[in-house]
N, C-alpha and C positions, 0 to 999 in steps of 0.2 A: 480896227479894234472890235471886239465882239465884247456886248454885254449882253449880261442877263437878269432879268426879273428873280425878285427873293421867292422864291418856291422850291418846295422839297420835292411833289409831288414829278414835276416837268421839270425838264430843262428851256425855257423861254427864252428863246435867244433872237434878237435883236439885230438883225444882220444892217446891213448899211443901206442908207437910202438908194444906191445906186443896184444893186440885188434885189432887194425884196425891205416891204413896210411892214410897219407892227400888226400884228392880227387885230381884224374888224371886227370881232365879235359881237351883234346887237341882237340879244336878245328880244322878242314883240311880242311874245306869247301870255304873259303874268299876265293873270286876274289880281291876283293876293296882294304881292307886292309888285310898283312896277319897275324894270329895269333900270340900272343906271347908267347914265349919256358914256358910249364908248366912242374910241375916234373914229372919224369920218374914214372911211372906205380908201382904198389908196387909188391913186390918180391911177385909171386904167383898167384895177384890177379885173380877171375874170372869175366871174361867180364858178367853185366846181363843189358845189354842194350848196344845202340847205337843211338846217336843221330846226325843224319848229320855226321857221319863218326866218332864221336867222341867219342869213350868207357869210358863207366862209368863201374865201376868194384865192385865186393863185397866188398871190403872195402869204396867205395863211400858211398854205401849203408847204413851198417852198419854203418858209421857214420850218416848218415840223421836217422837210427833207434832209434839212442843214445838220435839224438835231439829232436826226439819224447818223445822216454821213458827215459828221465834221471835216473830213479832211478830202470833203468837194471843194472846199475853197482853197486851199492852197493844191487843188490838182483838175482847176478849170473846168469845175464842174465834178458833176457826178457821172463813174464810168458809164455805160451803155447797156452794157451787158447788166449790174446791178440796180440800172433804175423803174425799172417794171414794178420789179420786190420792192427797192425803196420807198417808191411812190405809194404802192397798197400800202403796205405798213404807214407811212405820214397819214393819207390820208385816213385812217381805220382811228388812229393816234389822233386826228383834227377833229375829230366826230366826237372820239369817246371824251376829248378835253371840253368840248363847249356842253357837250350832256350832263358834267360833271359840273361847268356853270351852273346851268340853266336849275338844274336839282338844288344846288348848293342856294340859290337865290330863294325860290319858289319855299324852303325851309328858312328861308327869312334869317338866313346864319349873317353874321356881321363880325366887322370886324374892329379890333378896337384901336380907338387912333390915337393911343403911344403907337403902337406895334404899325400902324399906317405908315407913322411918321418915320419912326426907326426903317422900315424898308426900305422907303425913298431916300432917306441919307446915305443909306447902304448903295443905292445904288449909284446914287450919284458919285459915290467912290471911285466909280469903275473908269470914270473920266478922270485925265491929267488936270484937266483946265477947266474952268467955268466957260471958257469959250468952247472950250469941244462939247459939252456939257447943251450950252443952249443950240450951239449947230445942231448936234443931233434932234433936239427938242423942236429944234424947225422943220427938219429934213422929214422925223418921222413922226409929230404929232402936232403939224401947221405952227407949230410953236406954243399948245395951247397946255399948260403945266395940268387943268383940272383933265386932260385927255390920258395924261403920265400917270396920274392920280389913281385914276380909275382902270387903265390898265392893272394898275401894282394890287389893286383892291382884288382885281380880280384874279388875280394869280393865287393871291393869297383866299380867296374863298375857297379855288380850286385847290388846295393844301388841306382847307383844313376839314374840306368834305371826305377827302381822300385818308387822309390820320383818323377820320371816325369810321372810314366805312372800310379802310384796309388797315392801314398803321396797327393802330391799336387791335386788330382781328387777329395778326400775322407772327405774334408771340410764338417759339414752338418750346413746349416743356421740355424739363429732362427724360418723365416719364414716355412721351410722344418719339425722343431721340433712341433709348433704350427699346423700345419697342422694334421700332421701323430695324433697328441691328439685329434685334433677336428673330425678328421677319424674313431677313437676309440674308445668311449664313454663307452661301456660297459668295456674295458681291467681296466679303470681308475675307478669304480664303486667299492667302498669299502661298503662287507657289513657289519653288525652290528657284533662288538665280544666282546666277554669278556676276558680280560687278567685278570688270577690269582697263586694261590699257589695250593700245594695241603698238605696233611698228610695223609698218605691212610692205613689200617690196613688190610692187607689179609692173610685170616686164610689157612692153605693147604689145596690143592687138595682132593677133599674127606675126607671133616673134619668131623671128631665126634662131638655127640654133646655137649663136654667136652671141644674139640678142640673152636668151635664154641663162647661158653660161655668165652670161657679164651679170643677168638679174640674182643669181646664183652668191656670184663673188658680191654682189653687194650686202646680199640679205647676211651674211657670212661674217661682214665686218659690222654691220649692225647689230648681230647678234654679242661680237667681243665689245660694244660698247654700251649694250643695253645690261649684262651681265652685272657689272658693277655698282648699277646703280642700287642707293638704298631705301628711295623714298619715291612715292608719286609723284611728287616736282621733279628728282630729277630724272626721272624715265619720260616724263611726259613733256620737258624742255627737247631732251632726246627726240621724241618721238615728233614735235614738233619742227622740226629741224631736218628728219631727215626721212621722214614715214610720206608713202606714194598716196596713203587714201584720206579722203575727208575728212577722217576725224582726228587730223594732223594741227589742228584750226581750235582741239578742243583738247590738245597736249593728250590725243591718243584716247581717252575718255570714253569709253559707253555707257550708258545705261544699265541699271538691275537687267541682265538677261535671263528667262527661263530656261531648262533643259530645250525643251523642242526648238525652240531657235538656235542653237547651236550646233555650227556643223564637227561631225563625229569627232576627226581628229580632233579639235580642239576641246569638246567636251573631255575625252579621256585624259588630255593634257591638265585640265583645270582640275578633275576629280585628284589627280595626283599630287594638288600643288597644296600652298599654305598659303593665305596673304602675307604678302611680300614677297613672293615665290616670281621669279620669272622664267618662262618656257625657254625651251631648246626650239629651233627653227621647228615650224610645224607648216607642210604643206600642203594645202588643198587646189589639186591641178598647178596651173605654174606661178601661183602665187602664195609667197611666203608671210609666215607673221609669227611674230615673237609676242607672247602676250605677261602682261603682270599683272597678276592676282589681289585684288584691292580688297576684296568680300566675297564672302561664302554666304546666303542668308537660306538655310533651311524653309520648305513647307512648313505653315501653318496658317495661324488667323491672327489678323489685325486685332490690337486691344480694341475694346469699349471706348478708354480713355484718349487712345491715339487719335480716333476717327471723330469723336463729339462736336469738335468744333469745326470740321467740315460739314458734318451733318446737319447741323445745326441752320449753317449756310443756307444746304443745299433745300432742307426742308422748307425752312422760311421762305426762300425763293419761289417754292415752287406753291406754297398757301398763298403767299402774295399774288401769283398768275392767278389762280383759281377762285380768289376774292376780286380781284380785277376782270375777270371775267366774267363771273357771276354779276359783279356789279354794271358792266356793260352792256350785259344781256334785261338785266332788270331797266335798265334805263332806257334799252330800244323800244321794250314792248308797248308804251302809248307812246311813242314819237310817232313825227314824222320827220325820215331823212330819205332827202330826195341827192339823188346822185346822176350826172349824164348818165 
């Protein structure tokens, strides 16, 4: 079972005593205020960092891995090839989360204990049982409830330093959205495509030319039974049913195509046709394909209105890197982080 601590900022996750233990975080550095008691270090762990005096351990690690790669655990780990990457990003991730402590504290932020309280119930949610509940509470915090406490406390500073210093930064306007579109003009430039079906008949690799004749007589009878049809369903049941290429899997389906992806025959086929129009056999080398005409969508430009709430997305996403960054970089400059 995986659980996670109440935080907006991280994903904190909890993996099983037999993997990895709760992160050690113990801050040593506070004049102002001084830190508060985290749990004891996990049986073994190895120090691979230090930040301001404060060791993060391979199991810290290894959790931030997890929360990278989720689906290390149900695939025996994390692949080989992706763990180099993996690993830089956890660890970059382990750093910039205890710097965001360490500031969060040092600004004497607190938190208030309804909202403590309500975490911890919440979390204790995530357990079936009060037994599975205190297992875990043995496995990974010696069993000591003020160790869970101070965890949850600390998740939650780490939120609410992050909602002041990005959250709330990370707003994008309407006038900001209109802008960056009117900046743009060619990204929002649609040009002219064709959406259709296909039924496509390919004879083997180095066909005879017995092999050839037969792909022939096939494409032939496909084509008296593609003719009839009056609707995308049933061309593309058709075409599932009896079409030699992949996209037999998606009842014949393509994508919006542009002119320049289209090869010639079938371009001048489609300029001739209407939606709902289906070809007469069209061959390119020794393969045949019958195609049905779904959409015609002329050149032009995307609306304002259609793109907004992508934009919107995409902009926000990308002030949140660049406030996260910003903020990571302001955080290094009087650290010390020592690294093997």
């Amino acid at each position: 079972m995986k659980q996670t601590f109440p935080t907006l900022g991280f994903l904190l996750v909890v993996l099983s005593a037999a993997s990895a233990q709760v992160a050690s975080h113990a801050p040593t550095v506070f004049n102002q205020t001084p830190a508060p008691a985290q749990p004891a270090p996990s049986p073994g762990g190895k120090p691979v960092a230090r930040v301001n005096g404060a060791v993060l351990t391979d199991a810290d690690l290894l959790r931030e891995e997890y929360a990278i790669f989720p689906y290390g655990r149900q695939h025996n780990g994390i692949p080989k090839d992706l763990a180099p990457q993996i690993r830089q990003g956890a660890m970059q991730m382990l750093i910039f989360e205890e710097l965001v402590y360490q500031e969060a504290v040092r600004r004497k932020l607190t938190i208030a204990p309804l909202r403590l309280e309500k975490s911890e119930a919440d979390f204790r949610k995530q357990f079936a049982t009060p037994e599975e509940f205190n297992a875990f509470l043995q496995s990974d915090f010696h069993g000591s409830q003020q160790a869970l406490e101070d965890k949850i406390r600390r998740s939650l500073l780490i939120d609410a330093l992050l909602k002041s210093e990005i959250e709330s930064r990370s707003a994008v306007s309407i006038a900001e959205i209109r802008a960056y579109y009117d900046k743009n003009p060619a990204r929002f430039s649609r040009p002219e495509t064709y959406t259709f079906q296909t039924i496509t008949v390919i004879p083997p690799d180095h066909a005879t030319a017995a092999q050839l004749k037969e792909a022939k007589t096939r494409a032939d009878k496909a084509l008296q039974q593609a003719k009839p049809t009056k609707t995308n369903d049933e061309f593309g049941l058709l075409a599932e049913k009896i079409s030699d290429d992949d996209y037999r899997v998606m009842e014949g389906q393509h994508k919006p195509m542009p002119l320049d992806q289209l090869a010639p025959q079938a371009l001048t086929a489609l300029k001739a046709m209407k939606p709902g129009d289906v070809s007469d056999l069209i061959q390119v080398g020794p393969i045949y394909t019958i195609l049905r005409l779904n959409a015609h969508t002329p050149a032009g430009k995307q609306k304002f209105e259609e793109m907004q709430a992508q934009l919107r997305k995409e902009l926000h996403e990308t002030k949140t890197n660049q406030l996260r960054a910003a903020l990571d970089k302001k955080l290094r400059e009087n650290a010390k982080v020592e690294e093997p």
